[in-house]
N, C-alpha and C positions, 0 to 999 in steps of 0.2 A: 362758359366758354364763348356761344354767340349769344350772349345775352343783347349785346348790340349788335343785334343781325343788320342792320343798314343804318346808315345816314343821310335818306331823302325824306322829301317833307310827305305829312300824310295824303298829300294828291298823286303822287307818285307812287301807285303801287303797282305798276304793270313792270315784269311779270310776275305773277302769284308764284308763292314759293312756300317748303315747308320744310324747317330744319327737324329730324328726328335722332334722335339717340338710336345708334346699333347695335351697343356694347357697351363693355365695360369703359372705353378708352376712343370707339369707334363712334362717327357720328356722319349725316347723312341729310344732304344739304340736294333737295329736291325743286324743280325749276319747270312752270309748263313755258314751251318756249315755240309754241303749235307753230307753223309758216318758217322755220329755219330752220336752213340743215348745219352742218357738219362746220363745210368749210366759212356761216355767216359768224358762227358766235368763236368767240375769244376768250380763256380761263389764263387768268395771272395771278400768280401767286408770290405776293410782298412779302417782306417781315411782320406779322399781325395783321396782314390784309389780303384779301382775295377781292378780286375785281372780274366781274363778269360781266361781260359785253356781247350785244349783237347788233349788226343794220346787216341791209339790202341794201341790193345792187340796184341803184337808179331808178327812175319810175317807170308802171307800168304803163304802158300807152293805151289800152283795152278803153273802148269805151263803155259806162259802166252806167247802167239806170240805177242801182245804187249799190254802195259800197259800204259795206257793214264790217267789215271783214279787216282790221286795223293791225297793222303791224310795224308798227313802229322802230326807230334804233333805241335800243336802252343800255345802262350799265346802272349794274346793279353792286355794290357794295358789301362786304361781309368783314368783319371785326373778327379777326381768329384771336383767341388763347394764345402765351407764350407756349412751347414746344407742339404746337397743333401743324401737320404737314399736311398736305392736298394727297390721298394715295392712286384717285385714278378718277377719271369722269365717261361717262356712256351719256348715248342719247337713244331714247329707244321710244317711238310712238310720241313724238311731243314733247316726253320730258327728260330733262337734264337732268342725270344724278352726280352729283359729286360726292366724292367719300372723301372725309376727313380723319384723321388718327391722331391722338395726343402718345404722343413718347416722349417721355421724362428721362431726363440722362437720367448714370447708376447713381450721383452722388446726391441729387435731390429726390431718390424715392428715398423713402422713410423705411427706415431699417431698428431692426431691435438688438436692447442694448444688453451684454449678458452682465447679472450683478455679480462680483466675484463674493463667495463666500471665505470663510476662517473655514481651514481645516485641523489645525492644533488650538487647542486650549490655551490663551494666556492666564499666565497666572496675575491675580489680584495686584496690586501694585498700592504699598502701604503710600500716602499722599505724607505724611508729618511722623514724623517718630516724637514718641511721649517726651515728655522732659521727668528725669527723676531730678527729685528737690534733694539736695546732701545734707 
């Protein structure tokens, strides 16, 4: 499913993130995203694509002996599965959880097929009748 969790190069890895399985079908797409609230960051959900974003509101004017402290605007990328839906996101202590659900309509699950059997005996079926010679 996110076997292609992103498509930026390997220097862009901010923010750290951790896709986990929660289920059968459930799956749970984890985001530390420290320094944003609520209303910075943005969840969109495409056909096979979720896109996650955040920035800040203009800069801080503080004068600062030093700044360690980085928080950048980022978007970040995710490669869904066909029938994979977004079912809810929280943000709770820093991190983003997003939950994902794979629902397969009824006609592409895999269903079983019943064999029918004979219930009457057919009889033999002669293939050639002899020839008498006169």
């Amino acid at each position: 499913m996110l076997e292609n969790a992103s498509r930026v190069t390997a220097t862009d890895n901010w923010p750290p993130y951790d896709i986990a399985k929660a289920g059968e079908d459930d799956y749970r797409i984890t985001m530390a995203v420290a320094g944003f609230s609520q209303d910075q960051l943005t969840i969109t959900h495409q056909p096979n694509l979720l896109v996650v974003s955040g920035s800040q509101p203009g800069e801080d004017n503080g004068q600062y002996l030093y700044r360690g402290i980085a928080v950048p605007a980022f978007e970040r990328r995710f490669e869904l599965a066909d029938h994979v839906k977004v079912v809810g996101a929280s943000l709770n202590n820093g991190l983003l959880n997003i939950d994902l659900k794979r629902e397969l309509p009824e006609e592409m699950k895999p269903r079983r097929i019943a064999i029918a059997g004979s219930t009457a005996k057919a009889a033999p079926r002669q293939i050639e009748a002899e020839k008498n010679a006169a």
